[in-house]
C-alpha positions as CSV (number, residue, x, y, z in Angstrom):
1,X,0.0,0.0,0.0
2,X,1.5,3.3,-1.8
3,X,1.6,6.2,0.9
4,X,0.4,9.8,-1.0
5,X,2.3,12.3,-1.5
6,X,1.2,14.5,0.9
7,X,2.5,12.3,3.6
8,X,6.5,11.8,1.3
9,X,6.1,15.7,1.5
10,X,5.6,16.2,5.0
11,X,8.5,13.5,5.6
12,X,11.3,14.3,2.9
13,X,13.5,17.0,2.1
14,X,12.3,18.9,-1.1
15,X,14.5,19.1,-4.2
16,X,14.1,23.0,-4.0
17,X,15.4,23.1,-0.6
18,X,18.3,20.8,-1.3
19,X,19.3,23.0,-3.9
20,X,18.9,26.1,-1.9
21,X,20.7,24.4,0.8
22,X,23.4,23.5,-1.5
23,X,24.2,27.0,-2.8
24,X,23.6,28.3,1.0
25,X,26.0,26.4,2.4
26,X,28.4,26.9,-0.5
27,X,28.2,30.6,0.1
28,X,28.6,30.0,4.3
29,X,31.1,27.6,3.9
30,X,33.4,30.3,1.7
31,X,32.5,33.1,3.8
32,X,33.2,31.3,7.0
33,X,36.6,30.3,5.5
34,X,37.4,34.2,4.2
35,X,36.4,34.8,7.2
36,X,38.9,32.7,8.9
37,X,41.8,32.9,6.9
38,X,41.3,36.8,7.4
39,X,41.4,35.8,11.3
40,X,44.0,34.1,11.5
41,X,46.2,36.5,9.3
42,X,44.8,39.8,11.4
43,X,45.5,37.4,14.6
44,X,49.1,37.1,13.3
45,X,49.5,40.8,12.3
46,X,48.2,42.0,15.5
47,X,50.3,39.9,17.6
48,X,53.2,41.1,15.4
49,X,52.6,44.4,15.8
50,X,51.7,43.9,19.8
51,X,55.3,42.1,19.8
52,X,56.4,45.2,18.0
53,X,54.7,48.0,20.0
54,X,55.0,46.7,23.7
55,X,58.9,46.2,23.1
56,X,59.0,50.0,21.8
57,X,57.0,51.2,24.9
58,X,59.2,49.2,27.5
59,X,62.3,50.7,25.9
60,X,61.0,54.0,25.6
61,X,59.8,53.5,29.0
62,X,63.2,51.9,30.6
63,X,64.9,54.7,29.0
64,X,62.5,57.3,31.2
65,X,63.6,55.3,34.1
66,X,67.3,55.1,33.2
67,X,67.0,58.9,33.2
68,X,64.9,59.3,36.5
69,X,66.9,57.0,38.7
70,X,69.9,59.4,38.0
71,X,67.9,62.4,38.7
72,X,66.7,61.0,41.7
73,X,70.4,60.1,42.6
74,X,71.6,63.5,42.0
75,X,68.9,65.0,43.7
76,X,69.5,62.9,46.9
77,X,73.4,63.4,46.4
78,X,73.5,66.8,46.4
79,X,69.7,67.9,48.9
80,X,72.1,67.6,52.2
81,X,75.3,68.4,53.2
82,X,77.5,67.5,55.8
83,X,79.8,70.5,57.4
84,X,81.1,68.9,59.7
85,X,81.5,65.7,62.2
86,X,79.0,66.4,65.1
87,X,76.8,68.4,63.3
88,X,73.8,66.2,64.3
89,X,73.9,67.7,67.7
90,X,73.2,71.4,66.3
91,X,69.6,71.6,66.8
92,X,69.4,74.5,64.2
93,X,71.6,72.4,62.0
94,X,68.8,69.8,62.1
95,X,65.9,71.8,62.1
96,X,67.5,72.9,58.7
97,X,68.3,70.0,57.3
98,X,64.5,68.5,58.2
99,X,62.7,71.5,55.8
100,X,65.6,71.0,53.4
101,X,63.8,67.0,53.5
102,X,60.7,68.2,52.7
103,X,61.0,70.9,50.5
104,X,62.9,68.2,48.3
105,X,60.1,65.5,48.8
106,X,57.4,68.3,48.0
107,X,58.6,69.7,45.1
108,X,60.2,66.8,43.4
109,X,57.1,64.2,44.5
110,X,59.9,61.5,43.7
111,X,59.5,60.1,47.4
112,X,57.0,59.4,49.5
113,X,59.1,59.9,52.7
114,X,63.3,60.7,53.2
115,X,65.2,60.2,55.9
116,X,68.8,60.7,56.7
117,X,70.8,58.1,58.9
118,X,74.4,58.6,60.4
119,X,77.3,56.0,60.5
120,X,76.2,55.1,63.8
121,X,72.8,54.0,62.4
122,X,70.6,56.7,64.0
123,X,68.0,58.6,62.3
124,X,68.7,62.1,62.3
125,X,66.4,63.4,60.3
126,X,63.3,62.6,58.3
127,X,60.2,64.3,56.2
128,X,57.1,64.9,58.5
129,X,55.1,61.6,58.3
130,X,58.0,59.6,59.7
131,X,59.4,62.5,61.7
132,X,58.8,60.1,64.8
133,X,61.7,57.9,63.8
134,X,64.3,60.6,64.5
135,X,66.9,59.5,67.1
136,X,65.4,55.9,66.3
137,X,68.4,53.2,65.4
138,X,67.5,51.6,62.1
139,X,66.4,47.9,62.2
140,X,65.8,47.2,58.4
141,X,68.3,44.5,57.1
142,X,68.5,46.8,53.7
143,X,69.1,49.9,55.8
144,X,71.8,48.3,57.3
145,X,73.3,47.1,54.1
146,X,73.1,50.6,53.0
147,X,74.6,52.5,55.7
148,X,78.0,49.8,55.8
149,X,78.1,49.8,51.6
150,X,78.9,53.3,51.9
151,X,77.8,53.4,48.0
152,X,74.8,54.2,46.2
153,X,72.7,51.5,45.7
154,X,68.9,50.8,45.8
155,X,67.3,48.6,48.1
156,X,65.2,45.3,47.7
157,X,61.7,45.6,48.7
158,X,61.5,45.3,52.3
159,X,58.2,45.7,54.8
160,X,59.0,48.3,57.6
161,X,56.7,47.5,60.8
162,X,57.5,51.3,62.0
163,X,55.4,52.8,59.4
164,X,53.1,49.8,58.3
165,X,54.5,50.0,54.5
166,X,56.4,47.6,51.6
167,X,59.2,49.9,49.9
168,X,62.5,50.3,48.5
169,X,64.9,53.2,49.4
170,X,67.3,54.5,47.6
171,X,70.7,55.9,49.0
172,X,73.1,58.2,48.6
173,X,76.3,58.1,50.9
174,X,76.6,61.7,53.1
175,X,80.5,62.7,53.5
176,X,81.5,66.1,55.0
177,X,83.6,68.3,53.6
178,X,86.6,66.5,55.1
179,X,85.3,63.3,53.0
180,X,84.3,61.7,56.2
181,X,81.5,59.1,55.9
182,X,78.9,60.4,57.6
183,X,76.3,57.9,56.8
184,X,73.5,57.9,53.8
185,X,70.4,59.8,52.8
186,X,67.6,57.7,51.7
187,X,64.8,58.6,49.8
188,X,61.5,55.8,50.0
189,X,58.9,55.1,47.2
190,X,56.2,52.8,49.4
191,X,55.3,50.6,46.6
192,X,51.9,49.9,47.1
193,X,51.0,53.6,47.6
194,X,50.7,56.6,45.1
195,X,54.7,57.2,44.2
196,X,56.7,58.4,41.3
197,X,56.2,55.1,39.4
198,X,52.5,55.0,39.5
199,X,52.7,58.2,38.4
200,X,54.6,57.4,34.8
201,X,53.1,54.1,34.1
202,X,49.9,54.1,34.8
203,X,49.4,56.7,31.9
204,X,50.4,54.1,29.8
205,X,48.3,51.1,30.7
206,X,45.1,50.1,29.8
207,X,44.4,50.8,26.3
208,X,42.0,49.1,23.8
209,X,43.7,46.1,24.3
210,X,44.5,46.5,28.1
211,X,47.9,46.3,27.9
212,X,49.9,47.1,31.3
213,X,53.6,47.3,32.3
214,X,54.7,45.8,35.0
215,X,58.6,46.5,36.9
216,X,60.6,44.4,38.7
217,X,64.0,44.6,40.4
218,X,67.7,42.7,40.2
219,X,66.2,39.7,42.1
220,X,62.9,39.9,40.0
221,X,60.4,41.1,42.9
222,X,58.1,43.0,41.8
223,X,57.7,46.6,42.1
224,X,54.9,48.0,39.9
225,X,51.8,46.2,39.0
226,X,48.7,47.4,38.1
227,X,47.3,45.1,40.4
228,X,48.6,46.4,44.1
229,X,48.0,42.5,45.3
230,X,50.8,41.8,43.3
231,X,53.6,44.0,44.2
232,X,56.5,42.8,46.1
233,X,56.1,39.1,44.8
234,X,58.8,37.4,43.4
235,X,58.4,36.1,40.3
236,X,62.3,35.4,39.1
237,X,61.2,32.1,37.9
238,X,59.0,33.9,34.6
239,X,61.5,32.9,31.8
240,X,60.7,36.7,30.5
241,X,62.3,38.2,33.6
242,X,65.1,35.7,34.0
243,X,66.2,37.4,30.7
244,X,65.7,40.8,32.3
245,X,68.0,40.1,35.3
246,X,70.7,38.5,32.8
247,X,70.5,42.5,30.9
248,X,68.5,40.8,28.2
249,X,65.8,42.8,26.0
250,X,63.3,41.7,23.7
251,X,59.8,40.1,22.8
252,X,58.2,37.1,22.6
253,X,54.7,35.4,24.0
254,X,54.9,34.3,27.2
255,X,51.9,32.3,30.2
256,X,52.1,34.7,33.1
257,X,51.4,33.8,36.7
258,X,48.1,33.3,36.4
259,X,48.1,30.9,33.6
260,X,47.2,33.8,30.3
261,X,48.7,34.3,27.8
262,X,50.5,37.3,27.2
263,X,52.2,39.2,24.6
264,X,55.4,41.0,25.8
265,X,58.2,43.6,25.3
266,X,60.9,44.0,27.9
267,X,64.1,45.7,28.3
268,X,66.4,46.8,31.6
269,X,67.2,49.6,32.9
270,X,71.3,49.8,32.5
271,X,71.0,52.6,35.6
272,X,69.3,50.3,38.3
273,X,69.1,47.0,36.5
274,X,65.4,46.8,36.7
275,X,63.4,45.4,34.1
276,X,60.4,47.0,32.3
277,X,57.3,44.7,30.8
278,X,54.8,45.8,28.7
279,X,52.2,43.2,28.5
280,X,49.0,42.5,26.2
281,X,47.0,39.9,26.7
282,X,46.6,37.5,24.2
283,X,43.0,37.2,25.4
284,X,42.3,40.7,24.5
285,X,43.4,40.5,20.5
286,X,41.3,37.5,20.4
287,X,37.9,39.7,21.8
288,X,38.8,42.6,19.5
289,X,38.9,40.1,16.9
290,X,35.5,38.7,17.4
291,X,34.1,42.0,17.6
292,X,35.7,43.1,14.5
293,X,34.4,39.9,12.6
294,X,31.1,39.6,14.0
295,X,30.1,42.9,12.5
296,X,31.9,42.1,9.7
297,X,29.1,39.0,9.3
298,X,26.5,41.3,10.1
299,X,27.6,43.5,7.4
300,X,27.3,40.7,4.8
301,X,24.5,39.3,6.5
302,X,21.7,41.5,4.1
303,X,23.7,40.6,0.6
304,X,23.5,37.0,1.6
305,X,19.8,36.8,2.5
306,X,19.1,38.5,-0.2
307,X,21.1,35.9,-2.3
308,X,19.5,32.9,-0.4
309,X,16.3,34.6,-1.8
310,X,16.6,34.7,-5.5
311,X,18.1,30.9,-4.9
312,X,15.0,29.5,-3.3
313,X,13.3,31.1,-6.7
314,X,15.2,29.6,-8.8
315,X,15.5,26.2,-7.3
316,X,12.1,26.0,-7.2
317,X,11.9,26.7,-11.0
318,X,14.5,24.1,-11.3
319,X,12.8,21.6,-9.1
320,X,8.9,21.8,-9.7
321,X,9.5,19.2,-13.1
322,X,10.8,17.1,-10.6
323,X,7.9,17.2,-8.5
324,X,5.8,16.8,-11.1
325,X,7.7,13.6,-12.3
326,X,7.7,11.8,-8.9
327,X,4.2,12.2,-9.2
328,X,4.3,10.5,-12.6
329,X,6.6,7.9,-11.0
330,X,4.5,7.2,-8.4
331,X,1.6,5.4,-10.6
332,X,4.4,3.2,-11.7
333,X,2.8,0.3,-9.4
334,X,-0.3,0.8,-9.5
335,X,-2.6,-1.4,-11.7
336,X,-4.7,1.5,-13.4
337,X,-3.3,3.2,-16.4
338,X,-0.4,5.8,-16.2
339,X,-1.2,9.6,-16.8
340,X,0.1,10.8,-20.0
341,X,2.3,14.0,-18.6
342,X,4.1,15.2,-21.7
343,X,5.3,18.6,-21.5
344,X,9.1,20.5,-22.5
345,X,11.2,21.6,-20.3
346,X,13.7,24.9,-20.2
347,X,16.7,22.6,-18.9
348,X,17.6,19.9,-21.4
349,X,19.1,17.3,-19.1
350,X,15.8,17.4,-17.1
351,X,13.4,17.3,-20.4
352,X,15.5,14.1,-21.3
353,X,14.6,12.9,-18.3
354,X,11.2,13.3,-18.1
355,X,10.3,11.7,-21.5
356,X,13.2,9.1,-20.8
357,X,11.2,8.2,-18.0
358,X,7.7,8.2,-19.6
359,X,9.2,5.4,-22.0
360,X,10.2,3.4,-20.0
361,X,7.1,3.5,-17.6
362,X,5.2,1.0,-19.1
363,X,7.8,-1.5,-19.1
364,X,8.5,-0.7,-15.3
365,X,5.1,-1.4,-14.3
366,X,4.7,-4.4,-16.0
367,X,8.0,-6.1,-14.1
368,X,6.1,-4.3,-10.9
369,X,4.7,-7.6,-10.1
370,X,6.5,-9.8,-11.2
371,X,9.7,-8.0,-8.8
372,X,7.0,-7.9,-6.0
373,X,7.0,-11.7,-6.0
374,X,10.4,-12.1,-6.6
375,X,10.9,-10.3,-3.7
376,X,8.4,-12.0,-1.1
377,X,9.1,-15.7,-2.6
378,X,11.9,-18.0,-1.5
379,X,13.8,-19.4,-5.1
380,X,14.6,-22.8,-4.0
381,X,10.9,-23.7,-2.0
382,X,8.8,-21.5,-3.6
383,X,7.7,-20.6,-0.3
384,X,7.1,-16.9,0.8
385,X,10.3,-15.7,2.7
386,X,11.3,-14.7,6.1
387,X,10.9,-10.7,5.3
388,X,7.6,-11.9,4.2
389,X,6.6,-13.7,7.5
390,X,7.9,-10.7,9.6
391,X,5.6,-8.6,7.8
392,X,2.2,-10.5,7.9
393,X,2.9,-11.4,11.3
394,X,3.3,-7.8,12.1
395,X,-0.5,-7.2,9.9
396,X,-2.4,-9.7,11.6
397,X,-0.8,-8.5,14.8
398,X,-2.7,-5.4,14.1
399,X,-5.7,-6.1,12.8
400,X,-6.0,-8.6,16.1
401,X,-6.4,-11.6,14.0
402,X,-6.1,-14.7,16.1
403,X,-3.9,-17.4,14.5
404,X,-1.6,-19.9,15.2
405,X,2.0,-20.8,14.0
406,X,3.7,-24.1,13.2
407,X,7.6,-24.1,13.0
408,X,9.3,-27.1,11.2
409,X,12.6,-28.5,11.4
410,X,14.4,-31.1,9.5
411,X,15.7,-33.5,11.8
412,X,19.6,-34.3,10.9
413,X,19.5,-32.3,8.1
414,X,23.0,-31.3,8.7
415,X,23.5,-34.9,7.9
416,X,21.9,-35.5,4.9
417,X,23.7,-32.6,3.2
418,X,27.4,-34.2,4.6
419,X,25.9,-37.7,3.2
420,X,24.7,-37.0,0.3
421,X,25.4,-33.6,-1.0
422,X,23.9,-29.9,-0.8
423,X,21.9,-30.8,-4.2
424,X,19.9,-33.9,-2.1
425,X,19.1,-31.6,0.3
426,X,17.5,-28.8,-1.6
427,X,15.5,-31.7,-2.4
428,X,14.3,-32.9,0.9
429,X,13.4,-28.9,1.1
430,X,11.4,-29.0,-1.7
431,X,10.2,-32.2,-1.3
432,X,8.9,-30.5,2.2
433,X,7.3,-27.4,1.0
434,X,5.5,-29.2,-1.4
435,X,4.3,-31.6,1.0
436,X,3.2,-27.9,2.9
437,X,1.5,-26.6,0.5
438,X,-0.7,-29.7,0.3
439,X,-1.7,-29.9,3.8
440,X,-2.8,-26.2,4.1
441,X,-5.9,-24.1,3.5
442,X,-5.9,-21.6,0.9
443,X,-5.8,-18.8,3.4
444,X,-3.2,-20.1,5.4
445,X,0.1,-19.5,4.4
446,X,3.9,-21.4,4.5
447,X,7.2,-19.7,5.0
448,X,10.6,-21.0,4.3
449,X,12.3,-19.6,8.2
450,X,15.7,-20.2,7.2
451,X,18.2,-23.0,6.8
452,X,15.8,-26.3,6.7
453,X,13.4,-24.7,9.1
454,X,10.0,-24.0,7.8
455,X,7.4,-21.8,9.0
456,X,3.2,-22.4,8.7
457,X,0.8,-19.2,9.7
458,X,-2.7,-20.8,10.3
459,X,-5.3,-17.7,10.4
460,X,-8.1,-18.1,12.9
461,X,-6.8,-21.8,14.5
462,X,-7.0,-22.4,17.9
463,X,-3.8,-24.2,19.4
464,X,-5.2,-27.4,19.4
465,X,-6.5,-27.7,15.9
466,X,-2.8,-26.0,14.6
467,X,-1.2,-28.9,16.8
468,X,-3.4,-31.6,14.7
469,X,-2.4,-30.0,11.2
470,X,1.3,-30.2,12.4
471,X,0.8,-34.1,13.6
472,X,-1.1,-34.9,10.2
473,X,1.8,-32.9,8.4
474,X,4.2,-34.9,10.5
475,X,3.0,-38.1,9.7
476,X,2.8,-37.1,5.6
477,X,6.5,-36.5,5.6
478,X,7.6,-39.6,7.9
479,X,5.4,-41.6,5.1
480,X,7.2,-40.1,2.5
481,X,10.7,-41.6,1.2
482,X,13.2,-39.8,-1.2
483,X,14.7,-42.2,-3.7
484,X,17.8,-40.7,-3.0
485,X,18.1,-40.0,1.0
486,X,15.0,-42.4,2.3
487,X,13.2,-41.9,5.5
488,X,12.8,-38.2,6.0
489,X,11.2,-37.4,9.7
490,X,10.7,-33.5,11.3
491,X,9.9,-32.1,14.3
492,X,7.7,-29.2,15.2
493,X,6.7,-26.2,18.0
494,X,3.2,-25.0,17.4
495,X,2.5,-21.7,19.2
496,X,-0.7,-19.5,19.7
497,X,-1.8,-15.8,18.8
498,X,-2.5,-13.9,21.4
499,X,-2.2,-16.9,24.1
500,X,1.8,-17.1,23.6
501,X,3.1,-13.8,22.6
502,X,1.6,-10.0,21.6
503,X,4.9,-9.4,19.3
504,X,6.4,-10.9,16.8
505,X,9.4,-12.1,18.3
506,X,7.9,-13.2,21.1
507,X,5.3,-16.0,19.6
508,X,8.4,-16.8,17.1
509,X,10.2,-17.8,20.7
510,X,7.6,-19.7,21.8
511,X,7.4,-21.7,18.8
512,X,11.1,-22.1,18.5
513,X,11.2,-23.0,22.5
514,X,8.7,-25.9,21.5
515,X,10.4,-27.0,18.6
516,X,13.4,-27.2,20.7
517,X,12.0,-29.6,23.3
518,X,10.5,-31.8,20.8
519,X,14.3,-31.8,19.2
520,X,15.3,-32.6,22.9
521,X,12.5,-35.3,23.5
522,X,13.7,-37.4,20.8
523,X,12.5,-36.1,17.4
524,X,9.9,-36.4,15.3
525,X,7.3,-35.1,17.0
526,X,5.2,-31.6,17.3
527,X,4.8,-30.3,21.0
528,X,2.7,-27.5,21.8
529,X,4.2,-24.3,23.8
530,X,2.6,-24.2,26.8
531,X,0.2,-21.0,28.4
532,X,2.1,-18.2,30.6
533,X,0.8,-18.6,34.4
């Protein structure tokens, strides 16, 4: 039974659509790979040029340093000066000295506090937020490697409990005018407070692509961050700044400490031998890049519908002859007459088609049957085949039609084929679907099951009168003898609709489960399956 086609309508994929399809996803696949070939070359040239840029700012930028560190050198070396040994015990000496502190710190704004410390390692003077120290001893490891250096030199960072903050000093030895060392002026940037470096850099950070710099010292601890959290850590172990405590400069991609990616430029400082970073994260070209792209497909996004548009009308020119012929096609099995659709077509392979396949229609439809049978009927019984059983067991199932089934097995069949040859036993197969045929109604129906088993479908039979059929068909063949093999015997499982199974593979168990005890009891016999409890 043909479905219409309405229903292949509703369940297939039109012809026009395919084509449509087709040329839509031609057009998306090429635009999608444009789109990422374009990517990945604006991916490379924007980490090129990040490469390019970041190393130009951190030289540019370790070049500012350079220059500040000296002028915050000189500016320490020459703010106080020493007239003589004892001159800390001149209170108006002091007092001088102490503005002299903070008129530097105030109009320079390169410290946030100085202090100055004699060779004995007292404070003697200092700017006005630490001016409680003075006359305190110094306690600071750094200090104390400043004041017995008796050199410049710039501290690591180091965490003063005094005054509650993480900062570096930087020295300058105080001699008097008899070149006695007199101990050191030290001017402190508190590093994770507003200070000279804040100041510069942070001017320079976050851009478009939120790139930062970063600065750390000889022993790579950090000293500027953008992130305060950050600042006095030690990360010596980043490949980057191993190169920048070697004096190295450069750029390259690098993981940071936090597991990104990150694009970098670095170069030292040849006065302090700090190392600058400027950073871009790798996460940031990438987001630019989407952006940039998606309104590039929302640009193209208009042209291409309007594309996909005059395709659907065009494929639907293209494919309406096709509709029209399946149509045609259709009838093909029917038994009535085939319409006579004759018409030309604009495309020349598809007008060959058409009247190529209104020639050959006739001949199709009479082979219709005779394929149909082909197709249902075992070649070597004649019997309908296992596809054939499936289905009509499936139909009856359906319509509820009570019935019985009879399975049949050749006992030692395996045997007679080793005895006396594959040829003898297609003919005990034959032999046995002939001796079917004759012992079943017109409307019941046999089925060659596979291999030498044999299948009977006995429409409205109780179980009992199926198991009598099978005994009388039992006996018909154990009468029989081949002139070639002799004595043929079978056995049998006869199983009932709806008593023994609601599916078909569940009454086709119960039939094989009988056929298997009467196999077991001895052969040649029929035993009934029995009723579920």
């Amino acid at each position: 039974m043909k479905a219409p086609l309405s229903a292949y309508k509703k369940r297939k994929i039109s012809l026009a659509t395919v084509l449509s399809g087709l040329v839509f996803l031609c057009v998306l696949v090429t635009i999608i790979l444009v789109l990422l070939s374009s990517f990945r070359s604006s991916k490379l040239l924007m980490e090129r040029t990040a490469l390019s840029t970041n190393f130009s700012k951190a030289s540019k930028m370790s070049d500012t340093l350079d220059a500040l560190t000296k002028t915050i050198r000189l500016s320490l070396k020459y703010s106080v000066q020493i007239e003589q040994e004892g001159m800390w015990d001149e209170p108006d000496q002091v007092q001088r000295m102490n503005e002299d502190l903070n008129l530097m710190k105030h109009s320079s704004n390169f410290f946030n506090s100085i202090v100055v410390v004699d060779k004995h390692g007292i404070i003697r003077g200092a700017t006005e937020e630490i001016s409680s120290l003075i006359n305190e001893p110094i306690t600071s490891a750094s200090l104390k490697q400043a004041l017995a250096s008796r050199r410049s030199s710039i501290s690591d960072p180091f965490f003063d409990e005094r005054t509650g903050n993480l900062f570096i000093m930087v020295s300058e030895p105080l001699y008097d005018k008899n070149q006695q060392y007199e101990g050191f002026i030290g001017g402190s940037i508190y590093l994770k407070k507003n200070n000279v470096m804040n100041t510069i850099f942070e001017k320079n950070t976050n851009d478009f692509l939120e790139s930062y710099f970063y600065i750390v010292d000889q022993q790579g601890n950090l000293l500027f961050h953008p992130d305060p959290m950050l600042i006095g850590k030690n990360i010596s172990k980043n490949m980057v700044v191993k190169k920048l405590m070697a004096g190295q400069s450069g750029s390259e991609m690098i993981t940071s400490i936090n597991g990104s990616e990150l694009l970098v430029g670095y170069a030292s400082v040849k006065e302090n031998g700090w190392g600058i970073v400027a950073a871009t994260p790798m996460q940031s070209i990438k987001d630019q890049l989407v952006y940039h792209f998606k309104n590039a497909a929302v640009t193209i996004a208009i042209p291409l519908l309007l594309l996909i548009f005059a395709v659907i009308i065009l494929a639907r020119r293209i494919a309406n002859p096709f509709l029209k012929l399946s149509q045609f096609v259709s009838q093909l099995g029917d038994a009535g007459e085939l319409s006579t659709w004759r018409k030309n077509h604009w495309i020349r392979e598809t007008d060959l088609l058409i009247k190529s396949t209104i020639n050959v229609g006739s001949l199709i439809q009479a082979q219709h049957h005779q394929l149909t049978k082909d197709a249902e009927t075992d070649p070597l019984t004649g019997l309908m085949n296992r596809r054939t059983l499936i289905k009509f067991l499936t139909l009856w199932m359906e319509e509820k039609l009570p019935f019985s089934i009879i399975i049949i097995d050749i006992d030692r069949f395996k045997r007679v084929n080793d005895k006396f040859g594959h040829q003898a036993g297609d003919a005990v197969l034959r032999q046995l679907a002939q001796t079917v045929i004759h012992a079943i109604r017109p409307e019941d129906i046999g089925y060659r099951y596979g291999g030498e088993e044999l299948v009977i479908l006995l429409q409205q039979t109780a179980l009992p009168e199926a198991y009598l059929v099978a005994e009388q068909l039992r006996i018909a063949v154990e009468e029989g003898v081949d002139p070639v093999v002799g004595r043929v015997t079978i056995s049998q499982g006869v199983a009932q609709y709806p008593l023994h199974g609601t599916s078909p593979e569940e009454l086709l168990q119960k039939a094989d489960q009988a056929l298997y005890q009467a196999k077991n009891a001895g052969r040649n016999q029929t035993i009934a399956a029995a009723a579920e409890v």
